[in-house]
VOPAGU-2260 file (C-alpha; in pm, 1 decimal, decimal comma):
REM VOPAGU-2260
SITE   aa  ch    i         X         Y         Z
SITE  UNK   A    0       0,0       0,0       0,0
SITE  UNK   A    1     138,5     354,3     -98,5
SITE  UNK   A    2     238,8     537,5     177,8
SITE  UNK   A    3      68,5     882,2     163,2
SITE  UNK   A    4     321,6    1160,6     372,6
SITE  UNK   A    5      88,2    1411,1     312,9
SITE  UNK   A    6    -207,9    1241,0     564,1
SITE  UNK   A    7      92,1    1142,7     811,1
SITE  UNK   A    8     159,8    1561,8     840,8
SITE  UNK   A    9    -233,0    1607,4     866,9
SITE  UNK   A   10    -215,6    1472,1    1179,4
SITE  UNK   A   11     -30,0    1736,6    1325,7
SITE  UNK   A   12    -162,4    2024,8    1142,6
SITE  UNK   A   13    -485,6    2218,4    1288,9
SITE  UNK   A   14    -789,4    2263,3    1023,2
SITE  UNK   A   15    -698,8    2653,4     925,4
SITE  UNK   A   16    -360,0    2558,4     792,9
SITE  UNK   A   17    -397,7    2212,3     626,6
SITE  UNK   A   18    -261,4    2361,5     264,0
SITE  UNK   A   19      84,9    2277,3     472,0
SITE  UNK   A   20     -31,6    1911,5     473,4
SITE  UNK   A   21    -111,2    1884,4     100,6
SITE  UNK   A   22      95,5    1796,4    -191,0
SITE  UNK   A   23     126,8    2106,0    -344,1
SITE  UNK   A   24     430,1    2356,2    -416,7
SITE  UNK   A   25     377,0    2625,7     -87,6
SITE  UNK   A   26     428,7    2988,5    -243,9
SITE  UNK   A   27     557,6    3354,6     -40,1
SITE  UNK   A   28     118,4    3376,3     -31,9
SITE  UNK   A   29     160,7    3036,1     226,9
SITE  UNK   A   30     442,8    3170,5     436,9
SITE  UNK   A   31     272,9    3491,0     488,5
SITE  UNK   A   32     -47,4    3324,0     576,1
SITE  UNK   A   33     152,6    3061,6     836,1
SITE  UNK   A   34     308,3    3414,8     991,7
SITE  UNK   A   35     -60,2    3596,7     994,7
SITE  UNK   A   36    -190,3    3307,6    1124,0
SITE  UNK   A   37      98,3    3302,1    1427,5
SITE  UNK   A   38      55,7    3682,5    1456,8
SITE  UNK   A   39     466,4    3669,1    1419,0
SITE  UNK   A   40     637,5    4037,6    1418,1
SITE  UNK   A   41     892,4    4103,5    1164,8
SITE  UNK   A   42    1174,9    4013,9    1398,5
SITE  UNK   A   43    1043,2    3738,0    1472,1
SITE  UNK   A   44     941,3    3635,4    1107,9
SITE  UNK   A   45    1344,4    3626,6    1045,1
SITE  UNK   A   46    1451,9    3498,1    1368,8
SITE  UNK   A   47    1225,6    3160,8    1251,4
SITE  UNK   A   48    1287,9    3175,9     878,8
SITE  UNK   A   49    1665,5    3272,0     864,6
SITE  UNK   A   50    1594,0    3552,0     662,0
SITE  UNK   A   51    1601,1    3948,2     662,9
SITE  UNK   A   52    1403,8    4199,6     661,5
SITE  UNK   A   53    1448,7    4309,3     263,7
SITE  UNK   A   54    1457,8    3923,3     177,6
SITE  UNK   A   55    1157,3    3843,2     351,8
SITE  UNK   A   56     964,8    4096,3     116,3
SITE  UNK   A   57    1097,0    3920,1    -189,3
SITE  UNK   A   58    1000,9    3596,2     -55,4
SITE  UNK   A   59     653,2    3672,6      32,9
SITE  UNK   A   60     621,7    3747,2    -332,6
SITE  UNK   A   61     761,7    3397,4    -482,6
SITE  UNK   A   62     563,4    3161,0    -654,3
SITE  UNK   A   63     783,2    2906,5    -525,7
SITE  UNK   A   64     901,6    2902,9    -242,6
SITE  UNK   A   65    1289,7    2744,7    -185,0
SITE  UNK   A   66    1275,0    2356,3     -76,5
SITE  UNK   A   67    1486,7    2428,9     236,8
SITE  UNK   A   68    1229,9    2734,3     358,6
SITE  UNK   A   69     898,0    2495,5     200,8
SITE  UNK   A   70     989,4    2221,1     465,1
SITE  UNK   A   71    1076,7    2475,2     757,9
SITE  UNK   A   72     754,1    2634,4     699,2
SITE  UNK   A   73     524,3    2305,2     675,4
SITE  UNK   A   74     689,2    2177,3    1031,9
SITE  UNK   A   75     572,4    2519,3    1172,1
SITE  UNK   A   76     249,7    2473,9    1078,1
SITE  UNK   A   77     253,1    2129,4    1250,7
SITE  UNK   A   78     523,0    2176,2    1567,2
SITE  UNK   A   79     385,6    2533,5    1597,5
SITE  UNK   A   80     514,4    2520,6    1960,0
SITE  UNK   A   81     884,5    2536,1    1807,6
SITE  UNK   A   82     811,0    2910,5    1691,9
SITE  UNK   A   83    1116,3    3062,8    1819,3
SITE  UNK   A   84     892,2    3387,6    1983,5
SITE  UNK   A   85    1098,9    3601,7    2196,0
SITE  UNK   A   86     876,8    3696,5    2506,4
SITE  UNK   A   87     974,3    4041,0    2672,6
SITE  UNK   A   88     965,9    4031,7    3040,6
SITE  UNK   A   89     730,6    4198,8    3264,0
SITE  UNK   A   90     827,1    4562,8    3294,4
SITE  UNK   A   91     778,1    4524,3    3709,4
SITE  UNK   A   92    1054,8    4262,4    3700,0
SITE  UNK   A   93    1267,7    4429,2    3468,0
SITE  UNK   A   94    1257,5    4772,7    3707,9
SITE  UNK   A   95    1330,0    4533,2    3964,3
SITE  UNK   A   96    1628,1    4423,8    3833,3
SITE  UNK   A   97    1790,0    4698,7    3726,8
SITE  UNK   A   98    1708,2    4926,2    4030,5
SITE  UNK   A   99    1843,8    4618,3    4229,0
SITE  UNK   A  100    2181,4    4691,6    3989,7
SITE  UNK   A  101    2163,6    5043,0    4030,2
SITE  UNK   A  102    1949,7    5175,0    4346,5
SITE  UNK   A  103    1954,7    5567,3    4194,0
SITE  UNK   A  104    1747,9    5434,6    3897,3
SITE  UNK   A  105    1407,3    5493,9    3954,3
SITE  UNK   A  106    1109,2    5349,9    3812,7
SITE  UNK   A  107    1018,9    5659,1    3550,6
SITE  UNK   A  108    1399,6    5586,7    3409,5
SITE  UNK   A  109    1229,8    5285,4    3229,1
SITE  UNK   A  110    1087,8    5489,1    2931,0
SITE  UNK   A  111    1434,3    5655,1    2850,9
SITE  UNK   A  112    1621,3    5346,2    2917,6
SITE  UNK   A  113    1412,6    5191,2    2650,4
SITE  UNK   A  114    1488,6    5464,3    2447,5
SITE  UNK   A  115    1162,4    5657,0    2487,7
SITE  UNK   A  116    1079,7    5960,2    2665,0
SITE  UNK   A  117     963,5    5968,1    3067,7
SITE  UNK   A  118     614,4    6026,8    2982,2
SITE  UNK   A  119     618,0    5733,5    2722,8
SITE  UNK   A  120     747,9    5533,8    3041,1
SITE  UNK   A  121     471,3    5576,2    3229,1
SITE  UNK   A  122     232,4    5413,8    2942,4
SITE  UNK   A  123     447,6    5137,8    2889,5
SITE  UNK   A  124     458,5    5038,7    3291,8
SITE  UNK   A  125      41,1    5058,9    3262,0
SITE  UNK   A  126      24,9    4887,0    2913,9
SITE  UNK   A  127     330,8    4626,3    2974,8
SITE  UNK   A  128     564,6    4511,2    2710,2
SITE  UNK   A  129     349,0    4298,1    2526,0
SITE  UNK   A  130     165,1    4623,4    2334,6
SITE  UNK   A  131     535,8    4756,3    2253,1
SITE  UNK   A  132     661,2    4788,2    1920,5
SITE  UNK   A  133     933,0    4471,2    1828,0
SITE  UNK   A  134    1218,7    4633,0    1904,5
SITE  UNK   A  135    1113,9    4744,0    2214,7
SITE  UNK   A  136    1051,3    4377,3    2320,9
SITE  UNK   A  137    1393,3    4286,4    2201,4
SITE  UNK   A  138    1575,3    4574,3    2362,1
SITE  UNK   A  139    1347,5    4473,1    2688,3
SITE  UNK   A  140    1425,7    4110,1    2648,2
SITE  UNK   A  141    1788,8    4187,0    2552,4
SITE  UNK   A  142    1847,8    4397,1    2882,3
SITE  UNK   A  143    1648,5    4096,2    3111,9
SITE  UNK   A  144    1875,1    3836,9    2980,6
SITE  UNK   A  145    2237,5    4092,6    3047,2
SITE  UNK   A  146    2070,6    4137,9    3384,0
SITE  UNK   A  147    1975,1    3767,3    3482,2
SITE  UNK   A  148    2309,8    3659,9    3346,0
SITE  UNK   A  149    2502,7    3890,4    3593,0
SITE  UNK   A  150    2400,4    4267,4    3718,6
SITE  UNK   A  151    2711,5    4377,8    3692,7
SITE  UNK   A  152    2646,0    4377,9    3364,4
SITE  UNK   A  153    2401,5    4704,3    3411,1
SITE  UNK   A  154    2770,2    4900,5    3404,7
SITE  UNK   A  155    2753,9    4840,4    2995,4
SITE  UNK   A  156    2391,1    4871,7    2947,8
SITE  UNK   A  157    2387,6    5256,2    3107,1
SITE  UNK   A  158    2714,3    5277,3    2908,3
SITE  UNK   A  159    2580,8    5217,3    2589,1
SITE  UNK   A  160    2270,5    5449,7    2688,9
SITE  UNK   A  161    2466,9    5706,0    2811,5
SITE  UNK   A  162    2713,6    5673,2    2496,9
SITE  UNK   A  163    2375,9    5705,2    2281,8
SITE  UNK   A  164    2256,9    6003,4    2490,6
SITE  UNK   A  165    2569,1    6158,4    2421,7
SITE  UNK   A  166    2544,8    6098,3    2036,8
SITE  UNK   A  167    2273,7    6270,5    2029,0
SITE  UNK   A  168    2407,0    6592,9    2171,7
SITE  UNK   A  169    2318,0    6578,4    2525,8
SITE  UNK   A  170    2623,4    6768,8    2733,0
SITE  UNK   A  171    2482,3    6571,1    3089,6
SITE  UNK   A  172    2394,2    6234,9    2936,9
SITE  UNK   A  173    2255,8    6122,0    3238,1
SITE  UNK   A  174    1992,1    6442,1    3208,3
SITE  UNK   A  175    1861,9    6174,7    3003,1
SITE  UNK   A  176    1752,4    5926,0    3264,8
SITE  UNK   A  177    1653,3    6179,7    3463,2
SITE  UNK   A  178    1440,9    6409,3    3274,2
SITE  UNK   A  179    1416,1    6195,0    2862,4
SITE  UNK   A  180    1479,3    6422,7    2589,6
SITE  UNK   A  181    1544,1    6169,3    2329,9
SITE  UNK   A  182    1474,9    6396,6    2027,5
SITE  UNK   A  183    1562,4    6737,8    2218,7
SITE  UNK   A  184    1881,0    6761,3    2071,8
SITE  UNK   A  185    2024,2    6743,7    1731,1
SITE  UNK   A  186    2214,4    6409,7    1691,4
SITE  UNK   A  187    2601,4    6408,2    1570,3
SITE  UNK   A  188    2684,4    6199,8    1265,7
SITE  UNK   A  189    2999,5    6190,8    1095,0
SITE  UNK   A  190    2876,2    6194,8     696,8
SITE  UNK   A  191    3084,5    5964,8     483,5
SITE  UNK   A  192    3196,2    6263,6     182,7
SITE  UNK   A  193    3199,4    6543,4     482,4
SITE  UNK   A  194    2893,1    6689,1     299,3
SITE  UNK   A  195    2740,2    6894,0     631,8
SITE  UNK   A  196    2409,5    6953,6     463,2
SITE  UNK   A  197    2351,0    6577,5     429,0
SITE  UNK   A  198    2589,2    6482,9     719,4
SITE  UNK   A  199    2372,3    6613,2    1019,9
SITE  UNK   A  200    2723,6    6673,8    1225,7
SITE  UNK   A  201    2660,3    6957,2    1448,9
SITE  UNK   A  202    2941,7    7254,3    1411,2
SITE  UNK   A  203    3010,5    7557,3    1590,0
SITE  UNK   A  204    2880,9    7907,6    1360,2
SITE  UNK   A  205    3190,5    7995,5    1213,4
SITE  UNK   A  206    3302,8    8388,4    1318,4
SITE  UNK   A  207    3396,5    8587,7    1055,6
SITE  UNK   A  208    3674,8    8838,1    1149,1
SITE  UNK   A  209    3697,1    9146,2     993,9
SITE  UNK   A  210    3946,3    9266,9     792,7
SITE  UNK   A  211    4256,5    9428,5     968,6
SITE  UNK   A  212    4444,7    9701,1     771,3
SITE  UNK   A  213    4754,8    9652,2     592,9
């Protein structure tokens, strides 16, 4: 008796996504439905497909898809508990933590640590970290895993904040924790032809001197 693969995959596949189960080429329409279906963010679209951002476009427009990201996508749809989802922790616990690293931090510091401003903070702690935008959750998630693995390592997360703060033209970077201002100043970067008007680098007005008699 022929073997049929495509009823042994049913079995594991719920009703809404059985086109995973049949013998038919899948196509980018397929793995956009599968992510849809898992309400998967961009990030974590390419975190489970190996792909980026601009490829994932291009995909999601073949009428083929490649063999390797056909089979990945048809054991999703039946070991859909594989997902690799990255879960951002609960803001409480994450204040926790990092006040427990650095006692002067205090709980309004989460929206500029996150890089938003303090009254941003104070929506996130109400709404949690599950209503954030991606990289939000990542930076969240990134920060909880530095912090589980050892507090000291809060030194080079308010480093790298601090470092950003002062990229973007703050003269007290830690006014930043303190007070937000994200977008209050005018950010410093170095363009690649020294072209100011495109460059954004932020230059003293130059003084004209007058001139002296000869």
């Amino acid at each position: 008796m022929e073997i049929k693969y495509s009823d042994i995959l049913n079995e594991k596949i719920v009703n809404t996504l059985k086109e995973f189960a049949s013998n038919r080429a899948l196509t980018g329409v397929d793995m956009k439905r599968l992510m849809t279906h898992h309400d998967l963010s961009l990030t974590e679209q390419g975190n489970a497909l190996g792909v980026n951002t601009s490829s994932m476009y291009s995909k999601k427009g073949s009428n083929v898809l490649d063999p390797n990201l056909s089979i990945l996508l048809r054991l999703y749809a039946a070991f859909e508990d594989k997902l690799p989802r990255l879960t951002p922790p609960d803001i409480d616990d994450l204040i926790a933590k990092i006040r427990k690293a650095d006692p002067e931090i205090t709980p309004h510091s989460i929206g500029p640590i996150l890089g938003y401003d303090l009254s941003s903070g104070y929506r996130l702690r109400k709404a949690g970290l599950t209503t954030a935008n991606p990289t939000t959750r990542v930076l969240a998630w990134l920060i909880d895993q530095l912090l589980d693995e050892d507090l000291g390592n809060w030194e080079y997360i308010k480093a790298a904040i601090l470092t950003e703060a002062s990229a973007r033209g703050h003269a007290e970077p830690m006014d930043v924790l303190k007070q937000g201002g994200w977008g209050k100043f005018k950010p410093v970067v170095l363009g690649a032809n020294n072209n100011d008007k495109n460059s954004g680098i932020v230059k003293k007005p130059l003084i004209r001197r007058g001139k002296t008699s000869g």
